[in-house]
C-alpha positions as CSV (number, residue, x, y, z in Angstrom):
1,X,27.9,114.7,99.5
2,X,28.0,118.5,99.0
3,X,31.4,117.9,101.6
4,X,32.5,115.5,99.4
5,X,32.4,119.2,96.4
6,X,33.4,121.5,98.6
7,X,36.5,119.5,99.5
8,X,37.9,119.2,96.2
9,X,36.6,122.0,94.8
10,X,40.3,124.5,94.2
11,X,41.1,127.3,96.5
12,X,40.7,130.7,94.6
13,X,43.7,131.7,93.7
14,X,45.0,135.0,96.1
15,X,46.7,137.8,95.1
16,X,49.3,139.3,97.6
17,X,49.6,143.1,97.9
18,X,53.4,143.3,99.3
19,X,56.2,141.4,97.0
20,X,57.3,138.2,98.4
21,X,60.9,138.2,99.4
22,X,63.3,136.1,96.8
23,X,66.6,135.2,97.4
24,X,68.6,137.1,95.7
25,X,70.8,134.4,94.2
26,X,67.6,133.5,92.3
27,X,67.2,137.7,91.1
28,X,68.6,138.0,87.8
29,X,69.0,142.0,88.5
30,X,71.4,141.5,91.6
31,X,73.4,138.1,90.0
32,X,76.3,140.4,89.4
33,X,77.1,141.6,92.6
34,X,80.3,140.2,94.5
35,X,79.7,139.5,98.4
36,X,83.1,140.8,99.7
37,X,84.8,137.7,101.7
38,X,86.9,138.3,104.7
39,X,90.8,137.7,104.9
40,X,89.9,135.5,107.6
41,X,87.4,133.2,106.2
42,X,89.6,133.2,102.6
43,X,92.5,131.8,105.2
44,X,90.0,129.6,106.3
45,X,88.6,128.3,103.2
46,X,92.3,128.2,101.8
47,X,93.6,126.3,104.3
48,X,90.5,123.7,104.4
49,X,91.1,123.0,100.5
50,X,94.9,122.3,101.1
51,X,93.8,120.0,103.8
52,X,91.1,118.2,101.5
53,X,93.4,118.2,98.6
54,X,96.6,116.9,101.1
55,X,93.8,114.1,101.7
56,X,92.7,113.4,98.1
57,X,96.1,112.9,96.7
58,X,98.0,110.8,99.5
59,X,94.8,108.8,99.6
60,X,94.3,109.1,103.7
61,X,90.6,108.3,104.1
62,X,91.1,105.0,102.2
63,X,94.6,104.4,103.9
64,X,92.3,104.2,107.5
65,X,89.8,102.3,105.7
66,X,92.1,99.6,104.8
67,X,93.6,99.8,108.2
68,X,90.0,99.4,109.7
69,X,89.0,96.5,107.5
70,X,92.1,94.7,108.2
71,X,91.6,95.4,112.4
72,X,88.4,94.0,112.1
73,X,89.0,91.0,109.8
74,X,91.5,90.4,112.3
75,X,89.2,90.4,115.7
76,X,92.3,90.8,117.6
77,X,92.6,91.3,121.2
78,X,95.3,94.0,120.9
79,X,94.2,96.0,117.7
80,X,97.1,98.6,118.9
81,X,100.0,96.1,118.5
82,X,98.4,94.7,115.3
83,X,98.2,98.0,113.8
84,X,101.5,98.9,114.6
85,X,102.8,96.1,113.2
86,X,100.5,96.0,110.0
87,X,102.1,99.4,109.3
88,X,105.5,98.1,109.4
89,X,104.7,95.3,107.1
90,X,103.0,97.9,104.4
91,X,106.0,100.4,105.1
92,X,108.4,96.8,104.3
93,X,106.3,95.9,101.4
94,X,106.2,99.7,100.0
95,X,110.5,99.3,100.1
96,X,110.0,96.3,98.4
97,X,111.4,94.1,101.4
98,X,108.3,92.4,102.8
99,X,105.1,90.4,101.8
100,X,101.9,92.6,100.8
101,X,99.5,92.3,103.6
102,X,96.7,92.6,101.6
103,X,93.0,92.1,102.7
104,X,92.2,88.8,101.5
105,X,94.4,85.8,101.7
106,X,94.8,83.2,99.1
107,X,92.2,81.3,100.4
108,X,89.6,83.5,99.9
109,X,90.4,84.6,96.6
110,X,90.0,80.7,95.8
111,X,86.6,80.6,97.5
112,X,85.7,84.2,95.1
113,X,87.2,81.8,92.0
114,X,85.2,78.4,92.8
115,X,82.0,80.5,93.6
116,X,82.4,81.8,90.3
117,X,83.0,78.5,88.5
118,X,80.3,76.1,90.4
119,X,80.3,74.0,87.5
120,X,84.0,73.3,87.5
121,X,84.7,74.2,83.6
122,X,88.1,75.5,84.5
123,X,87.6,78.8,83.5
124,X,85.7,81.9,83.7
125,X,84.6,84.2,80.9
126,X,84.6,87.8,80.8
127,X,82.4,88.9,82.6
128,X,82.6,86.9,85.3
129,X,86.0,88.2,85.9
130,X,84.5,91.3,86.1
131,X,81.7,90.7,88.9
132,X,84.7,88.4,91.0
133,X,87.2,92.1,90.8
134,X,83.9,94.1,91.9
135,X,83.1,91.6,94.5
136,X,86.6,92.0,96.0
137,X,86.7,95.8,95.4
138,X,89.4,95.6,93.0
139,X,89.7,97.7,89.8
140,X,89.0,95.3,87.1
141,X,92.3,94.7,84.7
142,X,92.2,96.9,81.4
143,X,92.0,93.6,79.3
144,X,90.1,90.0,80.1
145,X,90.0,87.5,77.4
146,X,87.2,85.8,77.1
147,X,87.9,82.9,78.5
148,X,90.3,82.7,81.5
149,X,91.6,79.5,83.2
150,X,90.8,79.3,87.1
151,X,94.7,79.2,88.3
152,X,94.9,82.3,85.9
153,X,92.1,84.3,87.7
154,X,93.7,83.2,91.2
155,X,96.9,84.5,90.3
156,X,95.5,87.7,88.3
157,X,93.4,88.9,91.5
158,X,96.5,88.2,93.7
159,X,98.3,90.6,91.8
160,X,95.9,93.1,91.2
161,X,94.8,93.0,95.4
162,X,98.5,93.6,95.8
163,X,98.9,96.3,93.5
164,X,96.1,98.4,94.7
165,X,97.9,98.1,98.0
166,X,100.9,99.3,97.0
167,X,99.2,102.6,94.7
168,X,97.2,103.4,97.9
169,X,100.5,103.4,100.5
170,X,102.5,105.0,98.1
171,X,100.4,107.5,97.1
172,X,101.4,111.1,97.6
173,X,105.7,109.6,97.2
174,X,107.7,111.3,94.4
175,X,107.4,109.8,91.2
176,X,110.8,109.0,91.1
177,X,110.6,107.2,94.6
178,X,107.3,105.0,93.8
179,X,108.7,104.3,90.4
180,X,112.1,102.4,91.5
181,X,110.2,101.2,95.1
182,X,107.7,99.6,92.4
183,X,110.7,98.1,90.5
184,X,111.6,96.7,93.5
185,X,108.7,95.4,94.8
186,X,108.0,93.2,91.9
187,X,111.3,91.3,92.3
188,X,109.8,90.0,96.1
């Protein structure tokens, strides 16, 4: 029992002779100095933000990300060949001469749709428009009514799926460019 005390009994507290060392961005006295950076390491730094912002804005990392998805999906045995050739097709469909090769085909958008509407009512309200463009990792639309009509949600995620594929491979293009390849891309 007297263990039992003398285990949680505190510690006195100790007082320490010699300071304890701070960092100084945590010392309000020293906040004001300026650490002098290299020419080298600004060049550095500089040139890793262009790269980082070169990424961000022609939207690369999700570029490979589709790319990878779609290999996948596929399973096929030459994932060379089929990339090549997926990029022609989203280099077609970008000029507004091809089909989008988006990531889901019609079939599983119907699947998302009829998952969504197990009772067969026809429609689907607002919100579960919503959950079907989150489950597909589409940007939900602006605007859903209430109540939308099955064939209406099939052809609304069609459209959207193929107009986030056409903002992510033309992004980082001229506004002038994207705006008549757009133009020309609905008239497929």
């Amino acid at each position: 029992m007297d263990e039992e005390q003398n285990f949680f009994e505190p510690e006195p507290v100790r007082t320490f002779s010699e300071p304890i060392s701070v960092c100084n961005c945590l010392r309000d006295d020293d906040s004001s100095q300026t650490t002098e950076i290299s020419h080298r390491k600004l060049h550095i730094l500089s040139t890793v933000a262009r790269t980082e912002s070169y990424l961000r804005e022609r939207r690369i990392p999700e570029l490979i990300r589709f790319l990878l998805t779609k290999v996948i999906a596929q399973g096929s045995n030459k994932p060379i060949e089929f990339l090549e050739k997926l990029l022609n097709d989203c280099m077609l469909y970008r000029a507004g001469h091809g089909f989008a090769p988006v990531l889901y085909e019609n079939k599983h958008l119907e699947a998302v749709v009829k998952s969504f509407d197990p009772g067969q009512r026809g429609w689907l309200s607002e919100g579960q428009m919503r959950r079907a463009y989150i489950t597909l990792g589409l940007s939900p639309a602006k605007t859903i009514e209430d109540r939308v009509l099955t064939n209406v949600a099939l052809y609304n995620l069609q459209k959207a799926q193929e107009t986030e594929l056409f903002n992510l491979i033309a992004a980082g293009m001229n506004v002038d460019e994207s705006s008549s390849e757009s133009n020309s891309s609905t008239t497929v």
